[in-house]
N, C-alpha and C positions, 0 to 999 in steps of 0.2 A: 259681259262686255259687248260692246258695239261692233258692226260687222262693216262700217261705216268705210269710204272711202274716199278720201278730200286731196284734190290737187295739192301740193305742197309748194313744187316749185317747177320750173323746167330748167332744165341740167343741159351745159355745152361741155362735152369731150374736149381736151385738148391738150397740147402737153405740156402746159405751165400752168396751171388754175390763178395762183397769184396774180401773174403777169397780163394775163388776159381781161382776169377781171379790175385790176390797176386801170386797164383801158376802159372798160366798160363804165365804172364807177364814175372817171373821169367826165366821161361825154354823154352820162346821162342825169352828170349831180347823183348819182348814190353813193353807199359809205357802206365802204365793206365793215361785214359785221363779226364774223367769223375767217378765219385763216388756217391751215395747217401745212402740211407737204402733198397733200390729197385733195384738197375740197376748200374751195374760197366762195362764200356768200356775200352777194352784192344788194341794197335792200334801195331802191329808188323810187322817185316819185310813180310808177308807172308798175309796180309790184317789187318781186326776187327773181335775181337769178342766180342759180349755182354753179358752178365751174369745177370740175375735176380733172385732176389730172389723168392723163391716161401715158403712161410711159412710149407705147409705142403705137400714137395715133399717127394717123393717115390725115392731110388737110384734104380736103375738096380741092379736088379739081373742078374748071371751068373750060368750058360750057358743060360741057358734059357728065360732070359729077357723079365718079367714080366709087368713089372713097363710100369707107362705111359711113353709118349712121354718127351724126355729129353733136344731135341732138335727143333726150329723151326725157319724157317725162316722171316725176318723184310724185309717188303720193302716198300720205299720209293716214296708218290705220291705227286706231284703238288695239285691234286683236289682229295679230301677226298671219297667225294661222288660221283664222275663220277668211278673213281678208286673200290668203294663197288659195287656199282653196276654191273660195268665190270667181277668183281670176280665174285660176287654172281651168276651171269646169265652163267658162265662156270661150275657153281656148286662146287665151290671151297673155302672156305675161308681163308682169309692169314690173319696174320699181318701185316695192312697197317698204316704208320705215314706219316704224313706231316713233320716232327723234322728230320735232319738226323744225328744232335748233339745233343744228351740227355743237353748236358749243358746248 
């Protein structure tokens, strides 16, 4: 297996996935593609974006932007664990899936 490591998508936190990306999809012409109670994928002219839920996130505040991390990046590996590893020993850790369709 491939030790391969491919952008998947980038992921916004927040506490309605649906709801959010209902917006997104709207004002950017994409069509959501996948849905559940966790995880809503938007697919548009301009790439993916995914959307989860997070039960008890934090919005950003402004100016000063407080709040945790609102955004992070998914990427997509052949091998789970050649792939953790790979990270981990750069000292880095990501979101890695084997899935690159939540559906």
């Amino acid at each position: 297996m491939s030790d391969s490591i491919r952008l998947s998508s980038v992921a916004v936190n927040c506490p309605d996935a649906a709801e959010l990306a209902a917006f997104y999809a709207d004002i950017t012409g994409g069509q959501i593609t996948f849905s559940n109670k966790a995880w809503t994928t938007v697919d548009g002219p301009g790439g993916r974006i995914d959307f989860q839920t997070v039960p008890d996130h934090t919005p950003p505040t402004w100016p000063e932007n407080t709040s945790p991390s609102r955004l992070h990046l998914d990427f997509l590996v052949d091998d789970l664990a050649a792939a953790e590893a790979r990270v981990l020993a750069a000292g880095h850790p990501f979101c890695l899936t084997t899935v690159e369709d939540m559906g």
